[in-house]
KEPABA-650639 format. One record per residue: residue in three letters; y, z, x of N, C-alpha, C in turn. Coordinates in steps of 0.05 Angstrom, whole numbers, m for minus. Layout:
{rest = ala	n.py = Y	n.pz = Z	n.px = X	ca.py = Y	ca.pz = Z	ca.px = X	c.py = Y	c.pz = Z	c.px = X}
...
REM end
This chain:
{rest = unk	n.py = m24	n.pz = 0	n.px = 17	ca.py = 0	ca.pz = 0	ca.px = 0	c.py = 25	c.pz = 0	c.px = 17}
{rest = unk	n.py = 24	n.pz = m13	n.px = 41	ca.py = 51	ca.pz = m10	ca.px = 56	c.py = 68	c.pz = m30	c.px = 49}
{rest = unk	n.py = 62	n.pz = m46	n.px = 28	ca.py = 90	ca.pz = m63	ca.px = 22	c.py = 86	c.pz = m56	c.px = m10}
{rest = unk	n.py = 56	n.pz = m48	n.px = m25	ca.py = 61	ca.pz = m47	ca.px = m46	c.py = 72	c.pz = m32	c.px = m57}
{rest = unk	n.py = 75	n.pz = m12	n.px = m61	ca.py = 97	ca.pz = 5	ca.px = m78	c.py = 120	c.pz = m8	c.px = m90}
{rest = unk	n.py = 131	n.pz = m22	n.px = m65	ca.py = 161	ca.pz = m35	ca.px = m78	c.py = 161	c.pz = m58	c.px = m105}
{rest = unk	n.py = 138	n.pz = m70	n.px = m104	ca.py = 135	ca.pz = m96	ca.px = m118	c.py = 131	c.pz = m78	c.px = m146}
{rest = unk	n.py = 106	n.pz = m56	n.px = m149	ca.py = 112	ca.pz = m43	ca.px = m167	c.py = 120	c.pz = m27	c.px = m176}
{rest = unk	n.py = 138	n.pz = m18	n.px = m164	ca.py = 168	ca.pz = m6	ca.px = m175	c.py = 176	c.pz = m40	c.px = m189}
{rest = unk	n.py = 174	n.pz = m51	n.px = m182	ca.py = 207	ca.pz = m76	ca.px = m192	c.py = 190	c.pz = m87	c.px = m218}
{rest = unk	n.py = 163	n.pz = m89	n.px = m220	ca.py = 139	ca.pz = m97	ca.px = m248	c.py = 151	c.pz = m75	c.px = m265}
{rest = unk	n.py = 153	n.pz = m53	n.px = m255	ca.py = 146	ca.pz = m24	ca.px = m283	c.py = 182	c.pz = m21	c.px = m282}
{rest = unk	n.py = 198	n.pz = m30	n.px = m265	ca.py = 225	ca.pz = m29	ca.px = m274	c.py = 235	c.pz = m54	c.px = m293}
{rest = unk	n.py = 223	n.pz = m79	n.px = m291	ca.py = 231	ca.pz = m99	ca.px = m309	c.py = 212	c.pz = m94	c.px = m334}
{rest = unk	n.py = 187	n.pz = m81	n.px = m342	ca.py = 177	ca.pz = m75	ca.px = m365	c.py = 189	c.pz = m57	c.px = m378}
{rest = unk	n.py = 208	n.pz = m31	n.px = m365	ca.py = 220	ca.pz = m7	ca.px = m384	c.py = 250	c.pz = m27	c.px = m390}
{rest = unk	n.py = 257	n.pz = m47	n.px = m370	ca.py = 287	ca.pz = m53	ca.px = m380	c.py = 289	c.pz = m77	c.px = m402}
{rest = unk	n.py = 259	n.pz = m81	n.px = m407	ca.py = 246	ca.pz = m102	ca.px = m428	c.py = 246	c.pz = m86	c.px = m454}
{rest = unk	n.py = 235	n.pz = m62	n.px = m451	ca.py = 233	ca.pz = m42	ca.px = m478	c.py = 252	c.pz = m30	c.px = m482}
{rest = unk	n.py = 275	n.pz = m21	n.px = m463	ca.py = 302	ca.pz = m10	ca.px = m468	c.py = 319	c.pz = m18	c.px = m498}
{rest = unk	n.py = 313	n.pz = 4	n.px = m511	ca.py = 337	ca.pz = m5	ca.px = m537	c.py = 359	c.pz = 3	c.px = m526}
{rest = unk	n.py = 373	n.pz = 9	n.px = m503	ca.py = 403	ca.pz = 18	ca.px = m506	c.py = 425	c.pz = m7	c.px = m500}
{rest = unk	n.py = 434	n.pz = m27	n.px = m521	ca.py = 445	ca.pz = m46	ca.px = m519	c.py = 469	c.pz = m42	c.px = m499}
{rest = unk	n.py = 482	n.pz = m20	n.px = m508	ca.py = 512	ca.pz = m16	ca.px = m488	c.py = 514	c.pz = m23	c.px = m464}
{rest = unk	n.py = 528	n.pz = m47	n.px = m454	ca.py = 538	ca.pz = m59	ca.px = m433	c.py = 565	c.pz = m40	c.px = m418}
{rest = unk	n.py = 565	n.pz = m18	n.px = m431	ca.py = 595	ca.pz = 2	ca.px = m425	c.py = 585	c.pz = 19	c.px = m415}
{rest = unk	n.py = 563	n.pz = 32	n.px = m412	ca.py = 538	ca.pz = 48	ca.px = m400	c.py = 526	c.pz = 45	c.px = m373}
{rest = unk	n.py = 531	n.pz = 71	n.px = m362	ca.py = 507	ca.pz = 66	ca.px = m341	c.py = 484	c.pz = 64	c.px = m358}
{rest = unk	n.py = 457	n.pz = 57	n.px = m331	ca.py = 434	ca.pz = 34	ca.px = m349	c.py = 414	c.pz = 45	c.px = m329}
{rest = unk	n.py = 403	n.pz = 75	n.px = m337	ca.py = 391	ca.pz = 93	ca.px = m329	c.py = 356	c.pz = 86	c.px = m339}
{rest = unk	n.py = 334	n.pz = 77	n.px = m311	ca.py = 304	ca.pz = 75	ca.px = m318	c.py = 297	c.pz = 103	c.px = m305}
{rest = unk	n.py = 277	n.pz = 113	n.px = m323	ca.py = 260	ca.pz = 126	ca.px = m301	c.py = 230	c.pz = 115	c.px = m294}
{rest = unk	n.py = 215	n.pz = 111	n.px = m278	ca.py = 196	ca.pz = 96	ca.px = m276	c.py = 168	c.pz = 102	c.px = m255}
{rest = unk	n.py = 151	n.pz = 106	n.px = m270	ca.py = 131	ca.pz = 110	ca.px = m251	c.py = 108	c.pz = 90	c.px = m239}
{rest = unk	n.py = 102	n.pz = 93	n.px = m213	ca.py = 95	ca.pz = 69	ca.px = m206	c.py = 69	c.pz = 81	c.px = m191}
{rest = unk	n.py = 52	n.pz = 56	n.px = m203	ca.py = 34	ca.pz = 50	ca.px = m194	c.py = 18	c.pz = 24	c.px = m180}
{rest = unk	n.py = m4	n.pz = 27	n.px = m162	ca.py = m15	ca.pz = m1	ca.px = m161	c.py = m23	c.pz = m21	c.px = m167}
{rest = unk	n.py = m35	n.pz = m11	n.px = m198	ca.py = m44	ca.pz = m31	ca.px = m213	c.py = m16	c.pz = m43	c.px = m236}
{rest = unk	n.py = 4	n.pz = m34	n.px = m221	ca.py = 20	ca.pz = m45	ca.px = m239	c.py = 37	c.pz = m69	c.px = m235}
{rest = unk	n.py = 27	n.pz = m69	n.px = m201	ca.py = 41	ca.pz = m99	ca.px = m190	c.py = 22	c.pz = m119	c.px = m204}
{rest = unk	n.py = 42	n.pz = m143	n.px = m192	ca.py = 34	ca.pz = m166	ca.px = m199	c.py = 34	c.pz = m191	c.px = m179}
{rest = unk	n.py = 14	n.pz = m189	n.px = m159	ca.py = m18	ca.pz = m179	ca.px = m177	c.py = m20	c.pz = m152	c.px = m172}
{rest = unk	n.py = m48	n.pz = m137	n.px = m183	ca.py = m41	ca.pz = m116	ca.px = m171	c.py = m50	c.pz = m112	c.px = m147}
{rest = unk	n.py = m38	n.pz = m86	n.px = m137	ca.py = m42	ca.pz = m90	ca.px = m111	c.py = m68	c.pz = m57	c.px = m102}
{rest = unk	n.py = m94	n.pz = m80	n.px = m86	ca.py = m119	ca.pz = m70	ca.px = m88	c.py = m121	c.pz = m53	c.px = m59}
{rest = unk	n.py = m109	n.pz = m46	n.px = m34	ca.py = m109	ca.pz = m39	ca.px = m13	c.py = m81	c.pz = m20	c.px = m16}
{rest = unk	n.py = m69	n.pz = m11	n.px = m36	ca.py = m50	ca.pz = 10	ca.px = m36	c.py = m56	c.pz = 38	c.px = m25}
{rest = unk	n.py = m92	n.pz = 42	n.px = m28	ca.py = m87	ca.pz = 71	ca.px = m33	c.py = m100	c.pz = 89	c.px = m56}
{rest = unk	n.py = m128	n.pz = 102	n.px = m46	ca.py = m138	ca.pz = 105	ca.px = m82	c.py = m114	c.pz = 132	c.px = m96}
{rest = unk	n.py = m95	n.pz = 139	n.px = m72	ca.py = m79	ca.pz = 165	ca.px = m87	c.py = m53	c.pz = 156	c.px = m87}
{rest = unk	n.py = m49	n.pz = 134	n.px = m83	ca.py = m25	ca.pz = 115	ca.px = m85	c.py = 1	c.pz = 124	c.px = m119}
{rest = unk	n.py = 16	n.pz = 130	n.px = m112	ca.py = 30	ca.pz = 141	ca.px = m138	c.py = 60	c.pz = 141	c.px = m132}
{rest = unk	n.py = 76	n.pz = 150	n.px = m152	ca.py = 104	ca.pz = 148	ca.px = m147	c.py = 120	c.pz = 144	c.px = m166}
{rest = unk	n.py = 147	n.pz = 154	n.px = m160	ca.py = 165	ca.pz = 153	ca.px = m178	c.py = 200	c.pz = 145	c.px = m174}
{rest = unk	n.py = 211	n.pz = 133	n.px = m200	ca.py = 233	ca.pz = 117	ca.px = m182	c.py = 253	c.pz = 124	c.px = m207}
{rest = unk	n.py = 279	n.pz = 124	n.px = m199	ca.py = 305	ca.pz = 129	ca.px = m226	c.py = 319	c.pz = 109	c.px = m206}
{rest = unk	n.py = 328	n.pz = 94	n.px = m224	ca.py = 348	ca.pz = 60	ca.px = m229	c.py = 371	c.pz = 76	c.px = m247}
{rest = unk	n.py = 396	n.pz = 66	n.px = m229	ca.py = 419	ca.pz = 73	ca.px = m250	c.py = 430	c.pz = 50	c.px = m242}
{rest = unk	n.py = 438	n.pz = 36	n.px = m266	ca.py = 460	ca.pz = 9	ca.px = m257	c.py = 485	c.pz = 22	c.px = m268}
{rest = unk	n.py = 509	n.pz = 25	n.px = m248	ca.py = 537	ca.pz = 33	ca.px = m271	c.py = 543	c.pz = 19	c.px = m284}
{rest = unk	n.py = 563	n.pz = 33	n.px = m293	ca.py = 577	ca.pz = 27	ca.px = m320	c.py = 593	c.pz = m2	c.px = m319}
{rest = unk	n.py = 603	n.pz = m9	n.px = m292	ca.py = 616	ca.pz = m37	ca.px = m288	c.py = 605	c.pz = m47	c.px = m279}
{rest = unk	n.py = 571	n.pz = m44	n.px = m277	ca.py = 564	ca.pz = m68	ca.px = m253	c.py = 568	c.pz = m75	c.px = m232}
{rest = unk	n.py = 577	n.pz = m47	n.px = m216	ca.py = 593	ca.pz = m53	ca.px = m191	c.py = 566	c.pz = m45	c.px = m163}
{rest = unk	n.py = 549	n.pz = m30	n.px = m179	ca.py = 532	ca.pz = m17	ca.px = m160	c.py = 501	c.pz = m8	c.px = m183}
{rest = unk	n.py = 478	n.pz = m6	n.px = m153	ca.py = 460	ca.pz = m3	ca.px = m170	c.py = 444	c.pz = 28	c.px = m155}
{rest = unk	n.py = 449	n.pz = 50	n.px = m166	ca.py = 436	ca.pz = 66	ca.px = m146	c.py = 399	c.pz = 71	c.px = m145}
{rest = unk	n.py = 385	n.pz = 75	n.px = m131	ca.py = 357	ca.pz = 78	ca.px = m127	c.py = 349	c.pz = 103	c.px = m111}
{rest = unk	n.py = 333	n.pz = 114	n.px = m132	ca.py = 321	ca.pz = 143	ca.px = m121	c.py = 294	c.pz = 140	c.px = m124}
{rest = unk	n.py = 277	n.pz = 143	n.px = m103	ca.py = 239	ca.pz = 137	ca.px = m101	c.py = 230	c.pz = 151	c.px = m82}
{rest = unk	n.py = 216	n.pz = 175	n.px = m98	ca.py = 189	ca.pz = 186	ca.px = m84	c.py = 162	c.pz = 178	c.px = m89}
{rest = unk	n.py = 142	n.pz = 184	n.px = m71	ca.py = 129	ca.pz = 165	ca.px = m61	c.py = 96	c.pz = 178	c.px = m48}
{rest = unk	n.py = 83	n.pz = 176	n.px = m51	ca.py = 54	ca.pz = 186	ca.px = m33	c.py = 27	c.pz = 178	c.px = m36}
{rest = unk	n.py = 14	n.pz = 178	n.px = m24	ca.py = m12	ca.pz = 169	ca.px = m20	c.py = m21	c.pz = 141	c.px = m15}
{rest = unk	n.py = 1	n.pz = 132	n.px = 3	ca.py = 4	ca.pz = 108	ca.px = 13	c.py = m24	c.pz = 109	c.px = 38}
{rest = unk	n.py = m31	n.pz = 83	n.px = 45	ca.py = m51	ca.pz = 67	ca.px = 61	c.py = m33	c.pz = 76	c.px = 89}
{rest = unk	n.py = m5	n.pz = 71	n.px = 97	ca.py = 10	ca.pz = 70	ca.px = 111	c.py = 32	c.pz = 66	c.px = 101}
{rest = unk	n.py = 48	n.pz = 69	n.px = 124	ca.py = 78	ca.pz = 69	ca.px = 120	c.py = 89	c.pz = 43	c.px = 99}
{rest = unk	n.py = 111	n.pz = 55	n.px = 92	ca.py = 122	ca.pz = 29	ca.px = 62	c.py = 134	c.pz = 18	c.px = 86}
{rest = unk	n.py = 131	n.pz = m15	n.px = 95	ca.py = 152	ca.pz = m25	ca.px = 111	c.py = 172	c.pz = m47	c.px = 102}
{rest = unk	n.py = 170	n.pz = m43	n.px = 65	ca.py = 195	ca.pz = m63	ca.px = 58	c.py = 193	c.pz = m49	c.px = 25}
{rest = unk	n.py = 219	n.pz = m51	n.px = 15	ca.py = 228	ca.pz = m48	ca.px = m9	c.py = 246	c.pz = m61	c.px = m13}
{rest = unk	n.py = 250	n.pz = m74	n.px = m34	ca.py = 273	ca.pz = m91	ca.px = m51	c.py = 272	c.pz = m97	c.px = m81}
{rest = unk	n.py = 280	n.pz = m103	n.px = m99	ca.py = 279	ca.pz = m123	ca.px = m128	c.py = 286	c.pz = m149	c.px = m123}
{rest = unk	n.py = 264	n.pz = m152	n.px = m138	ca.py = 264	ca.pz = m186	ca.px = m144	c.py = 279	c.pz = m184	c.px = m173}
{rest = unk	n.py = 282	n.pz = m219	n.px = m177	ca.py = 305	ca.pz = m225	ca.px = m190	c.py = 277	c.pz = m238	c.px = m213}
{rest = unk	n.py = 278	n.pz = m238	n.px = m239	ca.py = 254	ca.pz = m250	ca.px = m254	c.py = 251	c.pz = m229	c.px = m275}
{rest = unk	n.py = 221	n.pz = m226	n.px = m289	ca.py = 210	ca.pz = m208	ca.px = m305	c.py = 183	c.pz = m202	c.px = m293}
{rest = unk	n.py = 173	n.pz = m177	n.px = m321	ca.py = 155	ca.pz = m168	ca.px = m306	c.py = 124	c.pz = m191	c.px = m305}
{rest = unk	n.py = 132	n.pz = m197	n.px = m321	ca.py = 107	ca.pz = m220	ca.px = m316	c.py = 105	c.pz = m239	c.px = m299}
{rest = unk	n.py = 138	n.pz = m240	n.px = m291	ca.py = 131	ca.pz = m272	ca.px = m274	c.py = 159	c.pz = m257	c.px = m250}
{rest = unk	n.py = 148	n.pz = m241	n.px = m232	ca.py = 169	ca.pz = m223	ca.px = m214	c.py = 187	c.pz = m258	c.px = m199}
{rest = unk	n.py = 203	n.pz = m256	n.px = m198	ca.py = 221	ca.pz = m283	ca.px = m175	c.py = 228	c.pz = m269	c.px = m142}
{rest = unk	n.py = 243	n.pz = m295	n.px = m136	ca.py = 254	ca.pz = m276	ca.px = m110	c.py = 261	c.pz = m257	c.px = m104}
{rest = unk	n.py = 268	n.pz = m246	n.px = m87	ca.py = 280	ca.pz = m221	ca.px = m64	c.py = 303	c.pz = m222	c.px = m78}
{rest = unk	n.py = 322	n.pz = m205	n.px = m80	ca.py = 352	ca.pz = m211	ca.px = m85	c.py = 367	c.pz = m185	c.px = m77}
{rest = unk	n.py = 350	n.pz = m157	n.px = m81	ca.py = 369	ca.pz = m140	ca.px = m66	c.py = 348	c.pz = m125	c.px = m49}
{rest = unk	n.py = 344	n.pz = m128	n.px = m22	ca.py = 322	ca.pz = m113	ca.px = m3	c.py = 335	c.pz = m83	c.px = 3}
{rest = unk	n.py = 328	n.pz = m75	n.px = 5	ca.py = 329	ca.pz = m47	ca.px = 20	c.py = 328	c.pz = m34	c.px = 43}
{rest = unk	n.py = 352	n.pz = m22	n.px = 54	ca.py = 346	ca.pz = m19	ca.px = 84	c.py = 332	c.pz = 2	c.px = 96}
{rest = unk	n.py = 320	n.pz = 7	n.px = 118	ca.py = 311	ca.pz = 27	ca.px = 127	c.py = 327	c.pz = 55	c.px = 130}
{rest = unk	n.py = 311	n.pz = 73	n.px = 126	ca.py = 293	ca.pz = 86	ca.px = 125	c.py = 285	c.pz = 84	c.px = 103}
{rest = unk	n.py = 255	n.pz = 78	n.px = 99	ca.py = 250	ca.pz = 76	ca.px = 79	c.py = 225	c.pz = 105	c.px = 60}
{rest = unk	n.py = 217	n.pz = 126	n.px = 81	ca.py = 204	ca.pz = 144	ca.px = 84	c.py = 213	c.pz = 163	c.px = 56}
{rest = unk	n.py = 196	n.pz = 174	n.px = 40	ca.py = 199	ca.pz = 183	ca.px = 17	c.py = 201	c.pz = 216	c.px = 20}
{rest = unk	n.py = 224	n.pz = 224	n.px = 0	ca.py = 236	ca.pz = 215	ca.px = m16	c.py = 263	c.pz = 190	c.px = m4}
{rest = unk	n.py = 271	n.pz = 168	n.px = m18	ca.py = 295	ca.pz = 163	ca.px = m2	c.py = 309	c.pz = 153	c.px = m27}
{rest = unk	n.py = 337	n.pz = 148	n.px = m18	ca.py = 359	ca.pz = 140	ca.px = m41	c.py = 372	c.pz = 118	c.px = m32}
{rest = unk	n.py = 382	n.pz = 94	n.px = m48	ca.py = 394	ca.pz = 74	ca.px = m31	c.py = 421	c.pz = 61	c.px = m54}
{rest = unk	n.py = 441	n.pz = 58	n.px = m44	ca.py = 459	ca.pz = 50	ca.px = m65	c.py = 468	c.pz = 21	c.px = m57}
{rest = unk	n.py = 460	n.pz = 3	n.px = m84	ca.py = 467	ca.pz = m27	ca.px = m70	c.py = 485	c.pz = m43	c.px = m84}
{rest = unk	n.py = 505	n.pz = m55	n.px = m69	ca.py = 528	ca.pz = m59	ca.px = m89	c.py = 527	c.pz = m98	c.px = m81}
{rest = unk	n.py = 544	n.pz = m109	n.px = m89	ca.py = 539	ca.pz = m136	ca.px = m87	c.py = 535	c.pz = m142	c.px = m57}
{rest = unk	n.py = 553	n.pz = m126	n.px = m45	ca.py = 554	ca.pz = m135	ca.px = m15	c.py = 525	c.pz = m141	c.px = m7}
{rest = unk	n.py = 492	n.pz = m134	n.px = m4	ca.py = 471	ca.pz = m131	ca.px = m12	c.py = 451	c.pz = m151	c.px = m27}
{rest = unk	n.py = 479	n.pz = m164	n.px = m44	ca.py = 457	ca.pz = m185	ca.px = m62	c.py = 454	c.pz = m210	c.px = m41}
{rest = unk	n.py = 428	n.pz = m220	n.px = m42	ca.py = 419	ca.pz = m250	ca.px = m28	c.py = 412	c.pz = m270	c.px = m52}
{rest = unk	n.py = 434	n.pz = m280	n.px = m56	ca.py = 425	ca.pz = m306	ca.px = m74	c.py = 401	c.pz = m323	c.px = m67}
{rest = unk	n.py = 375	n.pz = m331	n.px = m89	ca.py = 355	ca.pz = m345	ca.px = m77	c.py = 352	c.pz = m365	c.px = m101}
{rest = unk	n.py = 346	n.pz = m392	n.px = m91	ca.py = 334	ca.pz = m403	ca.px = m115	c.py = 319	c.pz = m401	c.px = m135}
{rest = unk	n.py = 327	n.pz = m404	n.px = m154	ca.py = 317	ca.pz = m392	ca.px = m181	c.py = 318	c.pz = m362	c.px = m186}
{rest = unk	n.py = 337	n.pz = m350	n.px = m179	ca.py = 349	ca.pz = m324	ca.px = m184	c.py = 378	c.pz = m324	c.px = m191}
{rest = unk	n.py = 388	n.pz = m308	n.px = m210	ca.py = 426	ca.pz = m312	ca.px = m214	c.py = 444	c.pz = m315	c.px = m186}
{rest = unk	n.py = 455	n.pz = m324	n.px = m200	ca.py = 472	ca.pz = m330	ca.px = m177	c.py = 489	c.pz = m304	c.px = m157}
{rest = unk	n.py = 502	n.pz = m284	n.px = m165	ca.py = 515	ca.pz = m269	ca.px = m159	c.py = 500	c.pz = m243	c.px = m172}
{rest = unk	n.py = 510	n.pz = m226	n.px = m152	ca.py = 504	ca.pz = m195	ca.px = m168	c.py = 506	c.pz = m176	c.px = m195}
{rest = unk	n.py = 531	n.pz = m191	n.px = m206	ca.py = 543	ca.pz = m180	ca.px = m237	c.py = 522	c.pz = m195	c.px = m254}
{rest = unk	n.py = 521	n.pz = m214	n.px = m247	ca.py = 495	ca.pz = m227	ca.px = m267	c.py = 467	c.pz = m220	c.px = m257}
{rest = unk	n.py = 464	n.pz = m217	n.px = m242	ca.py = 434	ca.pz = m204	ca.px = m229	c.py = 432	c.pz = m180	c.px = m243}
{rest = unk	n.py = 451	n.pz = m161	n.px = m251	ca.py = 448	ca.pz = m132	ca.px = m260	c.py = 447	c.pz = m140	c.px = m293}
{rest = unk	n.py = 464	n.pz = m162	n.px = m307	ca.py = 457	ca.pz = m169	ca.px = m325	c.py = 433	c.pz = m172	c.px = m336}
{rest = unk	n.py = 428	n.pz = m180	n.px = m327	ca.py = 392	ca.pz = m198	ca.px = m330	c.py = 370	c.pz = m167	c.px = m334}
{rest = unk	n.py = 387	n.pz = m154	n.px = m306	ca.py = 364	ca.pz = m129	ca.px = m305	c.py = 367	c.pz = m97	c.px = m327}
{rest = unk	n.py = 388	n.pz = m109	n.px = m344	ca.py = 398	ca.pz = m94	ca.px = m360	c.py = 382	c.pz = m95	c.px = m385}
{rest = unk	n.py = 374	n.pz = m124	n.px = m384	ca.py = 367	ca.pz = m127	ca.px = m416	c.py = 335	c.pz = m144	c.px = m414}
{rest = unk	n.py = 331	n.pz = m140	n.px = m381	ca.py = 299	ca.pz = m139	ca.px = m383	c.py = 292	c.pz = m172	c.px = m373}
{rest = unk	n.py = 307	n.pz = m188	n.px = m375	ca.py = 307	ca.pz = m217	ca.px = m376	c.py = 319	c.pz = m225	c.px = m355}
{rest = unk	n.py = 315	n.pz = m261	n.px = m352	ca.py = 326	ca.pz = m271	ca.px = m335	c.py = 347	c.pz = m290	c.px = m340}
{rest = unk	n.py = 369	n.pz = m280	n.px = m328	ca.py = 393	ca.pz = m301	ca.px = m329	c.py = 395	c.pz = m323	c.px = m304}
{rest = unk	n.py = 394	n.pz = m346	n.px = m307	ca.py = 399	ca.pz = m364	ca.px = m280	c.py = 421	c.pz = m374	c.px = m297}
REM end
């Protein structure tokens, strides 16, 4: 599970922001989310049989920033990449905001546009990237 955790964090974060009734775009856009291996896509079979974890997504209120809090254990080895992809949970897309090191659990990371990597077939910019991840879907 040294790269999986992240992928499923970003599956079980685009499935709760899929079921989210809180329409308000005036709102921070608060997930809490627990992650597991079988919840990537695909899932991911070398994680770890005690592989587990937990993650809180706050997008603010303007879309200016997205904060990330994830603890984490019973990893195979060390996590050596975290980011969200840009997509849903069924069909995850590119990379669009990675995450820098340290990545050792618990850790917190706050990512503001400066951060976003535009990729093909992902939104273009960050305000629309958080859009998309607001209401579970994908905006290109």
């Amino acid at each position: 599970m040294k790269r999986a955790l992240i992928p499923v964090f970003l599956v079980v974060a685009a499935i709760v922001w899929a079921c989210s009734n809180d329409e308000s775009e005036n709102q921070a856009k608060v997930f809490n989310l627990t992650l597991l291996p079988e919840n990537e896509t695909p899932p991911c079979t070398d994680a770890g049989a005690s592989a587990t974890g937990t993650a809180k997504v706050t997008i603010s209120s303007d879309n200016a920033s997205v904060l990330v809090d994830v603890t984490y254990s019973g990893l195979s080895g060390p996590a050596t990449a975290a980011h969200i992809h840009a997509g849903t949970s069924a069909a995850p897309g590119p990379v669009v905001l990675p995450f820098s090191a340290p990545l050792d659990s618990p850790f917190s990371k706050t990512l503001t546009a400066a951060d976003y990597t535009p990729q093909p077939g992902a939104p273009a910019d960050f305000a629309t990237s958080l859009t998309a991840l607001r209401t579970g879907g994908r905006v290109t």
